[in-house]
py3Dmol code that shows the C-alpha trace and the ligand (Angstrom):
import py3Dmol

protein = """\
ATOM      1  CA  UNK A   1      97.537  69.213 127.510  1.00  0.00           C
ATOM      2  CA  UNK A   2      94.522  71.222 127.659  1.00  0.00           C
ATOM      3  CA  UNK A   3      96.120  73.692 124.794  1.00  0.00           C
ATOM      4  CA  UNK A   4      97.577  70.918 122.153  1.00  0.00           C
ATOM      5  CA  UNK A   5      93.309  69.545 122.506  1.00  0.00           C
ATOM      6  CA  UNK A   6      92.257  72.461 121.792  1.00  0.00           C
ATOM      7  CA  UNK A   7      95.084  72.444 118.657  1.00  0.00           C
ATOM      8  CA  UNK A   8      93.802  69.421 117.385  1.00  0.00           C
ATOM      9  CA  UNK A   9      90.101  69.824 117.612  1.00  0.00           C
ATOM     10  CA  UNK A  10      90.565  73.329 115.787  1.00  0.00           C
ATOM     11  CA  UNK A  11      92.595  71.242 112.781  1.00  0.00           C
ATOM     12  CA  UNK A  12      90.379  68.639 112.918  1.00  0.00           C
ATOM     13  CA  UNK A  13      87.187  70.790 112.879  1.00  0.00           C
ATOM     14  CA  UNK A  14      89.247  73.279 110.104  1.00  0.00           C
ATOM     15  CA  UNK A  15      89.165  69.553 107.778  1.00  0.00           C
ATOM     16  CA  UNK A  16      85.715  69.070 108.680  1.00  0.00           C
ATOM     17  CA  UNK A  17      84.949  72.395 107.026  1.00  0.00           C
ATOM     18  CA  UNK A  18      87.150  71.911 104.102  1.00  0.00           C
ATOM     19  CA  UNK A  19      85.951  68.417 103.272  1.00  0.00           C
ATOM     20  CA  UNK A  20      82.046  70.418 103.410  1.00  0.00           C
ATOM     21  CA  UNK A  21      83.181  73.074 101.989  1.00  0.00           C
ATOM     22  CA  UNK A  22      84.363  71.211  98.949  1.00  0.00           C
ATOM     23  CA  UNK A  23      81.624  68.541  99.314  1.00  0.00           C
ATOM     24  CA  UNK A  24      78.707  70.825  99.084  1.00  0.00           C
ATOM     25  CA  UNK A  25      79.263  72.310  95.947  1.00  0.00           C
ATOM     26  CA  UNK A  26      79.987  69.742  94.727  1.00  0.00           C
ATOM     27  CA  UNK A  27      77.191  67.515  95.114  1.00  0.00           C
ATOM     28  CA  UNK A  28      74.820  71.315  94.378  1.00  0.00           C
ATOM     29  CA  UNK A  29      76.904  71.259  90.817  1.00  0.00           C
ATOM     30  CA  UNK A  30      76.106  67.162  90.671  1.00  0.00           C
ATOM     31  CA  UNK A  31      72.469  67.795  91.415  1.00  0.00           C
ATOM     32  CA  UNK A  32      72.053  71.221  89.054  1.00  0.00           C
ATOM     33  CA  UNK A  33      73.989  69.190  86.105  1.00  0.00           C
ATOM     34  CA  UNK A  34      71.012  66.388  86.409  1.00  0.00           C
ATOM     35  CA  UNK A  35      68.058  68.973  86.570  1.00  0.00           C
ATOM     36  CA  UNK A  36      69.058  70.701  83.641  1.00  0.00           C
ATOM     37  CA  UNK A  37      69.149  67.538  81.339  1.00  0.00           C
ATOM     38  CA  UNK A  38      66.126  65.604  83.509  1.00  0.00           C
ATOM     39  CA  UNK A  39      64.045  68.257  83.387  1.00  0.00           C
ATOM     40  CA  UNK A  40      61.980  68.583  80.081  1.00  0.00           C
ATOM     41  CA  UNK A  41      60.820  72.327  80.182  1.00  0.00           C
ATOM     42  CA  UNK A  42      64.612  73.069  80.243  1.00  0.00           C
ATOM     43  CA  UNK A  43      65.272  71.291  77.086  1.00  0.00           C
ATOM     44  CA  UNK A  44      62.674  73.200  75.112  1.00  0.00           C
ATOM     45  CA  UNK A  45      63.689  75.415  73.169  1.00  0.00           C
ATOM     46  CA  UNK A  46      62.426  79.477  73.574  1.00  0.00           C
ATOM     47  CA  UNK A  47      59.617  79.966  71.120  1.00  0.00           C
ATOM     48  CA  UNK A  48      58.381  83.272  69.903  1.00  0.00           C
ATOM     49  CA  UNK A  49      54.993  83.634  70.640  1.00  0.00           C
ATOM     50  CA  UNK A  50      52.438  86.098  68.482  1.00  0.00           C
ATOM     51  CA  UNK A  51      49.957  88.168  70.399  1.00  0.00           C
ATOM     52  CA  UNK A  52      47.540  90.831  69.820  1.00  0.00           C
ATOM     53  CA  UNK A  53      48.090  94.254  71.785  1.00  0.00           C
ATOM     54  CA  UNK A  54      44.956  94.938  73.932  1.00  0.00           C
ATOM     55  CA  UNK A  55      43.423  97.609  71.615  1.00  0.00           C
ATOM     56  CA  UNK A  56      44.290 101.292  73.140  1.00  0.00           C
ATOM     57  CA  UNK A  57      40.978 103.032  72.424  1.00  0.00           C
ATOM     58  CA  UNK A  58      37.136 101.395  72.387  1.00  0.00           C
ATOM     59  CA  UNK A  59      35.672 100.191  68.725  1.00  0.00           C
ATOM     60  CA  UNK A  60      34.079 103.461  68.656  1.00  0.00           C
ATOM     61  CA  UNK A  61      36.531 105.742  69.784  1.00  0.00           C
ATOM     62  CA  UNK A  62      38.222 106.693  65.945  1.00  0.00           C
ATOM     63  CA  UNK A  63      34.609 107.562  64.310  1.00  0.00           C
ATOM     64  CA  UNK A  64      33.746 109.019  62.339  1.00  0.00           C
ATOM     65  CA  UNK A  65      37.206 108.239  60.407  1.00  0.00           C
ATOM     66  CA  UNK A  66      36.853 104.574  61.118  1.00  0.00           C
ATOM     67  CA  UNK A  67      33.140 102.774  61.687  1.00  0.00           C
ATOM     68  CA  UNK A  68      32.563 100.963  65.179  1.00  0.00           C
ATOM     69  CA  UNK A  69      31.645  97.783  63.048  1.00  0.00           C
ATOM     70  CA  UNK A  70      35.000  98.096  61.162  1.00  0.00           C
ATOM     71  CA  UNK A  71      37.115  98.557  63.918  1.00  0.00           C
ATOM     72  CA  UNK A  72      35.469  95.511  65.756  1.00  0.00           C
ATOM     73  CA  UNK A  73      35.731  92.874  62.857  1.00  0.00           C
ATOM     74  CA  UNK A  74      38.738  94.402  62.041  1.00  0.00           C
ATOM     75  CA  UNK A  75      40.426  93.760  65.242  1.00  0.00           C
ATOM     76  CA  UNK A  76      38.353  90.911  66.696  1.00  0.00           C
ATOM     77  CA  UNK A  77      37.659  88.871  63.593  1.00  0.00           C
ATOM     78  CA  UNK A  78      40.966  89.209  61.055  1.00  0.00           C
ATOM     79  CA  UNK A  79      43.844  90.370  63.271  1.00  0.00           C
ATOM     80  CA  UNK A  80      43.051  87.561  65.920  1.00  0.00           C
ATOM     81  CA  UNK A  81      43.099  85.079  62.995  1.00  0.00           C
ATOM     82  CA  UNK A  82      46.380  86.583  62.045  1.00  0.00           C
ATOM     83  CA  UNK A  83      47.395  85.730  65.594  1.00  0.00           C
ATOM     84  CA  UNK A  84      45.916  81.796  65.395  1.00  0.00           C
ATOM     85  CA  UNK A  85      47.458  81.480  62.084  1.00  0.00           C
ATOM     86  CA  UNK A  86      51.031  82.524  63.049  1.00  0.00           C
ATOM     87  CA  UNK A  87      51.346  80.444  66.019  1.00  0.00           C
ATOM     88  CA  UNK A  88      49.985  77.488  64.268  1.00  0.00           C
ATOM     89  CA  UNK A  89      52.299  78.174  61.623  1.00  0.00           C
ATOM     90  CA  UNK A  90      55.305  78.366  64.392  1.00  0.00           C
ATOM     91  CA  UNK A  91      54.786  75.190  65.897  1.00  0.00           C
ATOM     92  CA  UNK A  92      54.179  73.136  63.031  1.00  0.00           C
ATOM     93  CA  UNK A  93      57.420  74.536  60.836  1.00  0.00           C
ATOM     94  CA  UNK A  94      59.084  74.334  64.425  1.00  0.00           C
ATOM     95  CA  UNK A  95      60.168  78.281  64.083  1.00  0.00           C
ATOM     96  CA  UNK A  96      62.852  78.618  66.647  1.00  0.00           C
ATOM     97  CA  UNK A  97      63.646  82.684  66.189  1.00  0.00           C
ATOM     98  CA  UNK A  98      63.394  84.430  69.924  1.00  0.00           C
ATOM     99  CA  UNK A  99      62.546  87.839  69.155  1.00  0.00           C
ATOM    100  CA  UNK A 100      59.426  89.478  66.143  1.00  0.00           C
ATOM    101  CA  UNK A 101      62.523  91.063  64.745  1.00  0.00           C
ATOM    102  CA  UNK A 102      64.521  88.297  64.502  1.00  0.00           C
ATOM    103  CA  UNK A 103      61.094  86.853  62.783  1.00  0.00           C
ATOM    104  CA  UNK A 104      60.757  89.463  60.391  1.00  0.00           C
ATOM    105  CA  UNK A 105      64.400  90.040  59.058  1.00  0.00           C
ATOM    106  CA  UNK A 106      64.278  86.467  58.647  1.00  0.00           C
ATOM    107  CA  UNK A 107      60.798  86.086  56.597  1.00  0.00           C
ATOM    108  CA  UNK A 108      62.771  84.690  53.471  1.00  0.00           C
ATOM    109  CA  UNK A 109      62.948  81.581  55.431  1.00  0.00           C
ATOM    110  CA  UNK A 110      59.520  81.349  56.082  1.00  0.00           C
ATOM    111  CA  UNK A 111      56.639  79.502  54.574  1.00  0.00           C
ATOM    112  CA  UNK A 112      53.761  82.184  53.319  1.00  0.00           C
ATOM    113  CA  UNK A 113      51.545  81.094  56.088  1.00  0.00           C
ATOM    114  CA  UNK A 114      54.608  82.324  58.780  1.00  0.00           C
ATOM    115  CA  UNK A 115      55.232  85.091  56.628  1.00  0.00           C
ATOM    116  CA  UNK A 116      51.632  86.597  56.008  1.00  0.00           C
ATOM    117  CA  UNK A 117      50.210  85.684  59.080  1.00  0.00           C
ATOM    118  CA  UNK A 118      53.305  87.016  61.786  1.00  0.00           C
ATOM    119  CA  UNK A 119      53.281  90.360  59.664  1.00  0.00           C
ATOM    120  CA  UNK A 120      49.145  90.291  60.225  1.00  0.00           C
ATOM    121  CA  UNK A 121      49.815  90.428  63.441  1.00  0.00           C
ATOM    122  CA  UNK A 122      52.500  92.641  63.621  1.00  0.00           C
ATOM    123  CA  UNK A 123      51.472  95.263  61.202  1.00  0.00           C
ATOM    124  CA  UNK A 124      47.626  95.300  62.645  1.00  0.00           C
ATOM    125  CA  UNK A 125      49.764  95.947  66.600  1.00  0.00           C
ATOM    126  CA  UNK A 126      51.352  98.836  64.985  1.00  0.00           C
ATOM    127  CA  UNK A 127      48.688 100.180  63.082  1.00  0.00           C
ATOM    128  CA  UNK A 128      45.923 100.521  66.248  1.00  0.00           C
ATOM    129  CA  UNK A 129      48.712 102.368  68.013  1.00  0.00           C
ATOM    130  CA  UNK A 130      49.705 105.165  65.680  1.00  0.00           C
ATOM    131  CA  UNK A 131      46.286 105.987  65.639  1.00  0.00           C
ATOM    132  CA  UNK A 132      43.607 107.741  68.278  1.00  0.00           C
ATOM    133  CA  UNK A 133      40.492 109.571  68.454  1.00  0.00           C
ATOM    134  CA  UNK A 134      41.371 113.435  67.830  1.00  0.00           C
ATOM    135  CA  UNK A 135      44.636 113.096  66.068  1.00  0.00           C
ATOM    136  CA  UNK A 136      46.244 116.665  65.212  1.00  0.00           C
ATOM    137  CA  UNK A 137      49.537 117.413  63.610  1.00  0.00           C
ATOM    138  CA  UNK A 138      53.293 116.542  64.000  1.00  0.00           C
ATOM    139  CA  UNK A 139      55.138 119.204  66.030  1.00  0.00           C
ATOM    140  CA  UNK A 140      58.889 119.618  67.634  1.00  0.00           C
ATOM    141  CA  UNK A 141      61.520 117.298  66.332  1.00  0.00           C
ATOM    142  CA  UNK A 142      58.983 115.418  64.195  1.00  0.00           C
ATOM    143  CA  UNK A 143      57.414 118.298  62.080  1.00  0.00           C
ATOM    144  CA  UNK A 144      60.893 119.189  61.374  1.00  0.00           C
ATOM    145  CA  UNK A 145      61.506 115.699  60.251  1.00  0.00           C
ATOM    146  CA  UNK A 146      58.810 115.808  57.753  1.00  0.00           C
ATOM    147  CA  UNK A 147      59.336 119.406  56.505  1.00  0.00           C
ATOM    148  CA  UNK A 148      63.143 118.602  55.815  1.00  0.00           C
ATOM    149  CA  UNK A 149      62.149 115.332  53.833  1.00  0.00           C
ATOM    150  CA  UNK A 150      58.745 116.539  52.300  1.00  0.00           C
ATOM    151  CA  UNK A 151      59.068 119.963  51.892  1.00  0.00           C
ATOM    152  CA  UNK A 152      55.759 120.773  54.061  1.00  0.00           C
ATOM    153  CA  UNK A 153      53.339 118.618  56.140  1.00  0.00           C
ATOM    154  CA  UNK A 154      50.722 119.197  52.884  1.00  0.00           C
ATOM    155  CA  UNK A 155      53.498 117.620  50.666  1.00  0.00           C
ATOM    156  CA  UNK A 156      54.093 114.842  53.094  1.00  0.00           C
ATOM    157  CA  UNK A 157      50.134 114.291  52.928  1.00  0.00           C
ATOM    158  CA  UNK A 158      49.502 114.325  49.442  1.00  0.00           C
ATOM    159  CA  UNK A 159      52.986 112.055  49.068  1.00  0.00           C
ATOM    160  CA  UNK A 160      51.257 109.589  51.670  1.00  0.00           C
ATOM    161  CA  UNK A 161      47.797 109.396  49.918  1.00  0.00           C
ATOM    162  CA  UNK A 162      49.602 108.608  46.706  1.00  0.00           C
ATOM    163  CA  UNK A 163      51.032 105.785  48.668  1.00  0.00           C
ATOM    164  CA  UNK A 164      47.976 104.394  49.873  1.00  0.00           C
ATOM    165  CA  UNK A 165      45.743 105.001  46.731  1.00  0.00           C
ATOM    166  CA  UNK A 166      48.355 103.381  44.221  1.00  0.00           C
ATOM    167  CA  UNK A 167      49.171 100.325  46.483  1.00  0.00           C
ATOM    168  CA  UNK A 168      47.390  97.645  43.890  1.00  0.00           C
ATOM    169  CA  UNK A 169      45.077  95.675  45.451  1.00  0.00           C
ATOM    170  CA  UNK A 170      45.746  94.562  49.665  1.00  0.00           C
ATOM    171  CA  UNK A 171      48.793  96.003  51.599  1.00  0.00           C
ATOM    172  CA  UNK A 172      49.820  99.164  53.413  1.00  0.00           C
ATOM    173  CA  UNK A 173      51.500 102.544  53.207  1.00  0.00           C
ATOM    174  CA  UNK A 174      54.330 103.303  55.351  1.00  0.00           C
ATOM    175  CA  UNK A 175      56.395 106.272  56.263  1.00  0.00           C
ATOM    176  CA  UNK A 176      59.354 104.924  57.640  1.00  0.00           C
ATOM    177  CA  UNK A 177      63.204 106.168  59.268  1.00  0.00           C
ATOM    178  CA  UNK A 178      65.592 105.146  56.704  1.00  0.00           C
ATOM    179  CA  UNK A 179      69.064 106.144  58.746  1.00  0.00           C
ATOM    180  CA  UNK A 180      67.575 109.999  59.792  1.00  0.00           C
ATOM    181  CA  UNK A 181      65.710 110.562  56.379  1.00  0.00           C
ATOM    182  CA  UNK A 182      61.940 109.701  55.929  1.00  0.00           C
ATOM    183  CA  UNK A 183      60.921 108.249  53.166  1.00  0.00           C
ATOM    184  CA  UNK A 184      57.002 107.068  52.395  1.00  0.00           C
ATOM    185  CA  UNK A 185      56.198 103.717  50.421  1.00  0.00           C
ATOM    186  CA  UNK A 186      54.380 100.767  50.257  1.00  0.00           C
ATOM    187  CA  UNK A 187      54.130  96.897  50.718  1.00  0.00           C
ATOM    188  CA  UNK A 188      51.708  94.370  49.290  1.00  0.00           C
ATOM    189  CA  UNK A 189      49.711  92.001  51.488  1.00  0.00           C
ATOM    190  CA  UNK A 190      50.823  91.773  55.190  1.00  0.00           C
ATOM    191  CA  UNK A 191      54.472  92.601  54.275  1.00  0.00           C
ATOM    192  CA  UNK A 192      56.262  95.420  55.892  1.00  0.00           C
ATOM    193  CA  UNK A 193      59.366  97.559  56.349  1.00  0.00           C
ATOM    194  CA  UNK A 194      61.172  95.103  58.349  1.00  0.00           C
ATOM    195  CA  UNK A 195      61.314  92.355  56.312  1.00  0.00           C
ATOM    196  CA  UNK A 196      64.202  90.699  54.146  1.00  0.00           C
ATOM    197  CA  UNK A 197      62.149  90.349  51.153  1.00  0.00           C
ATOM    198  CA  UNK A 198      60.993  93.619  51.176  1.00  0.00           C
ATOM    199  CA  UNK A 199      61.850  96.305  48.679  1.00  0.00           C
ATOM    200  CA  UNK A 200      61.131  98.859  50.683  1.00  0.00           C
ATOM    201  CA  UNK A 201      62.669  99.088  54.312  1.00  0.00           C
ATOM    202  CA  UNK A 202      63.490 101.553  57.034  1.00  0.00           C
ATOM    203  CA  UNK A 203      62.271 101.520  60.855  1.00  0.00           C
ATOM    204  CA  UNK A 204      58.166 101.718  60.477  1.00  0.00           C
ATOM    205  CA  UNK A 205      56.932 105.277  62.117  1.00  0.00           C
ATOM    206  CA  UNK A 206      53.817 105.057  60.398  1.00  0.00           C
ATOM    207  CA  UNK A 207      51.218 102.898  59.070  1.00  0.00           C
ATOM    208  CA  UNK A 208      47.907 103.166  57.079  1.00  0.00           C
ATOM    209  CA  UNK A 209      46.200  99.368  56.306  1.00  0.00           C
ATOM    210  CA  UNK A 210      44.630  99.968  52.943  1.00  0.00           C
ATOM    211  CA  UNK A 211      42.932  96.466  52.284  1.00  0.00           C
ATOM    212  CA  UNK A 212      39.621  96.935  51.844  1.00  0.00           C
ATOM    213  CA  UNK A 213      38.278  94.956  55.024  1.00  0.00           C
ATOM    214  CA  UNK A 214      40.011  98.392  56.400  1.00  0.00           C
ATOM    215  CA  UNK A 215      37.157 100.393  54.982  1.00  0.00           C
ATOM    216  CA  UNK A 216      34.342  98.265  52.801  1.00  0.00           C
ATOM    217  CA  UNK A 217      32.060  98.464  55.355  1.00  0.00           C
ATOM    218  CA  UNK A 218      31.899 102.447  54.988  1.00  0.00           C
ATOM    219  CA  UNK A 219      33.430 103.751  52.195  1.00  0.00           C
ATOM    220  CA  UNK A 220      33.096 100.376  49.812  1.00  0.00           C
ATOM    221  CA  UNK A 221      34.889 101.205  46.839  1.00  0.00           C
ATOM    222  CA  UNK A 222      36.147 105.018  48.002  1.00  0.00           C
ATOM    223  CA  UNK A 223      39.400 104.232  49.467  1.00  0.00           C
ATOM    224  CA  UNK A 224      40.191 107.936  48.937  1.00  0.00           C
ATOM    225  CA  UNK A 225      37.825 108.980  51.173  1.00  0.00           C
ATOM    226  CA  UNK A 226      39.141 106.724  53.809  1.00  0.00           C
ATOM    227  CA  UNK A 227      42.618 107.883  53.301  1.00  0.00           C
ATOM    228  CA  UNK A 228      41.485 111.392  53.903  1.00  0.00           C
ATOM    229  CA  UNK A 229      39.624 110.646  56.961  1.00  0.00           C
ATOM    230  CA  UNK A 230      42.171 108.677  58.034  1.00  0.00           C
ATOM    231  CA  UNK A 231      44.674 111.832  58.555  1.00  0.00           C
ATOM    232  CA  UNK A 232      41.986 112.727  61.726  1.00  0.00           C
ATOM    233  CA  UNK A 233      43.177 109.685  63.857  1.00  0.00           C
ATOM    234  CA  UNK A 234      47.067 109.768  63.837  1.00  0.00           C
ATOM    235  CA  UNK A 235      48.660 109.522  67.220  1.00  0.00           C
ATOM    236  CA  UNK A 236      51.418 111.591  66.273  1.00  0.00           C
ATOM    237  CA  UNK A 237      52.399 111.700  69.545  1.00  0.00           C
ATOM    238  CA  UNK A 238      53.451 107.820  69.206  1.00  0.00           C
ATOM    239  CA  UNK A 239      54.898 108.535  65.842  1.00  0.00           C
ATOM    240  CA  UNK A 240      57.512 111.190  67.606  1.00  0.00           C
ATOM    241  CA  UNK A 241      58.210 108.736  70.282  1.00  0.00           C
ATOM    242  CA  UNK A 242      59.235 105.849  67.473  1.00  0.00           C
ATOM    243  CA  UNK A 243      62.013 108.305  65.598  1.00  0.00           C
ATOM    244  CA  UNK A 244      64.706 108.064  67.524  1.00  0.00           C
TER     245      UNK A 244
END
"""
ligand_1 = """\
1
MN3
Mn 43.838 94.819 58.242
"""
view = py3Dmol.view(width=600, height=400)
view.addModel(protein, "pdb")
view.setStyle({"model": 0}, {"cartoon": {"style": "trace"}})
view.addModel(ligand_1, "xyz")
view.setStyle({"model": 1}, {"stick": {}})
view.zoomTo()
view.show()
């Protein structure tokens, strides 16, 4: 007697655990199921969001190559509108693309606003960090990068400047990682190396803004002299660390 109750309160407890076993995740699945389509936030879609990189030096830190007064407008006044303008710009159109990237290799589908303003952003982000107060030269892997592209690190220089000082009007200069060769060129406005529409395109190791709210303030209409100043504040250290 004593042995068959213990029998049948093990089966009957055994049931008990199927039946909430089965009936837990069950009603967990039920309950997840409703959150997810409920629940607003989950619906929205991921949006990129544009932001400016805290800036790695002080105003002052890249004189005398770049003015204190320069560097703050510069990075305070037209690179945070870059930043307003793009996000605006994302909302409104209702720019779904996750990743800056994605943005970028995508800018023929973009309005100019999305387009100029994103690569603002995105060119000014690179730009402060390939520079820094001191600068030097390009050694190890790098310098033999250069010399087995450019010849020497002179030729590289003087290929560069012609880059910047024949770019009509606003844009940049890049030298950039086309598939293990360097190669130096240019882009108007905020355009850059990443983009579909570009003509020229490669992985960005270097950058040199050459509209004139760059320089105005200090070298007005000498844009050469900027250039050559310029060379004092590369970070070529964060050059190397972009060719991979
Ligand atoms: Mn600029």
């Amino acid at each position: 007697m004593k042995k068959t109750n213990r029998r049948e309160f093990i089966q009957t407890t055994v049931k008990a655990t199927v039946i909430t076993t089965i009936g837990v995740p069950f009603m967990a699945c039920a309950s997840k199921a409703g959150k997810e389509t409920d629940d607003p936030e989950k619906n929205t879609l991921p949006v990129l969001t544009f932001s400016q990189i805290k800036l790695p030096y002080g105003y002052d830190a890249l004189e005398p190559s770049i003015d204190t007064l320069t560097m703050d407008i510069h990075y305070n006044k037209h690179h945070a509108a870059y930043v307003k303008n793009v996000n605006e710009a994302i909302e409104a159109e209702k720019i779904t693309f996750n990743t800056e990237l994605e943005f970028l290799s995508n800018t023929s589908k973009l309005s100019a606003k999305a387009r100029n303003n994103g690569g603002g952003v995105w060119n000014h982000n690179f730009f402060w960090q390939v520079m820094k107060p001191g600068g030097g030269t390009p050694s190890g892997k790098l310098a033999d990068a250069i010399n087995g592209s450019f010849e020497s690190f002179e030729k590289f220089k003087e290929q560069f400047t012609t880059a910047a000082m024949t770019r009509f009007g606003s844009g940049w200069a890049w030298l950039v990682n086309d598939n293990g060769k360097l190669k130096i060129g240019s882009t108007p406005n905020q355009d850059n190396p990443l983009m579909d529409i570009s003509d020229f395109k490669g992985t960005p190791l270097l950058a040199l803004d050459v509209w004139e709210h760059a320089y105005y303030l200090k070298y007005q209409n000498k844009r050469n002299e900027y250039v050559a100043n310029w060379f004092n504040v590369i970070n070529w250290d964060e050059v190397a660390s972009r060719l991979k």
